[in-house]
C-alpha positions, 0 to 999 in steps of 0.5 A: 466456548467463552474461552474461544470466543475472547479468543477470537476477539483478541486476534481480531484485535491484534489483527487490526492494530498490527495493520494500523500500527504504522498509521501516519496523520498523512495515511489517516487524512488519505484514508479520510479523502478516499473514502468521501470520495466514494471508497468504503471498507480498505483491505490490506489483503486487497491492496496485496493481490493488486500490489502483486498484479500483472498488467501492461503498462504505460510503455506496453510492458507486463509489470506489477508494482514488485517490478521496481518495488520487489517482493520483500517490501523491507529491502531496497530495490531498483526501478526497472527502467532507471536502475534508482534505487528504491528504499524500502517501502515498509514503514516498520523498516523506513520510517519516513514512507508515507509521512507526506500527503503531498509526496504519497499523492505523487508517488501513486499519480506516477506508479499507477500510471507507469505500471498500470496504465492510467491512475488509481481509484481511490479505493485501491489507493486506500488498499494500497496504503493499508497493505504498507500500513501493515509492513 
């Protein structure tokens, strides 16, 4: 049973700091903003199922953010529309994703808009960034 249990602890732990280990000051002062802004309690696996959701842009077009993203988020893709490629957006891979408070601010005004018709919350602004953290 005590076995099990510092078990358990030890895989909670390794949980949270693989999810955090690629934590930037740029994502920690974001983390900090969104939640006085009114997030609370970010979750990777949130931040995943609305990185994989489907809705209508802002041009009418069904899309979620691995239409120009992709799914293996340690590869580069393209934007569906301009054909840019998109470096990619795992930290653990690219390690100059979200080192920038400015260019992440930008970046999610932009991609909200396009694929999901209108800007993030702050909360799934924070799920997003912990859902990378932990790529």
């Amino acid at each position: 049973m005590k076995k099990t249990c510092l078990s358990t602890i030890a895989l909670a732990a390794a949980l949270f700091t693989a999810s955090t280990a690629w934590a930037t000051p740029a994502t920690d002062e974001l983390l900090t903003r969104y939640t006085a802004e009114g997030a609370s309690s970010f979750d990777a696996a949130r931040g995943g199922k609305n990185w994989e959701k489907k809705v209508k842009g802002e041009d009418g077009e069904t899309m979620s953010c691995q239409t120009c993203h992709g799914e293996d988020l340690g590869k580069s893709s393209k934007h569906h529309k301009t054909g840019k490629v998109i470096e990619p957006m795992a930290p653990s891979i690219n390690k100059e994703r979200l080192t920038e408070v400015k260019k992440i601010e930008k970046w999610f005004k932009r991609n909200c808009k396009d694929t999901w018709a209108r800007e993030c919350t702050p909360q799934e602004k924070g799920d997003f960034l912990k859902f990378l953290l932990a790529r």
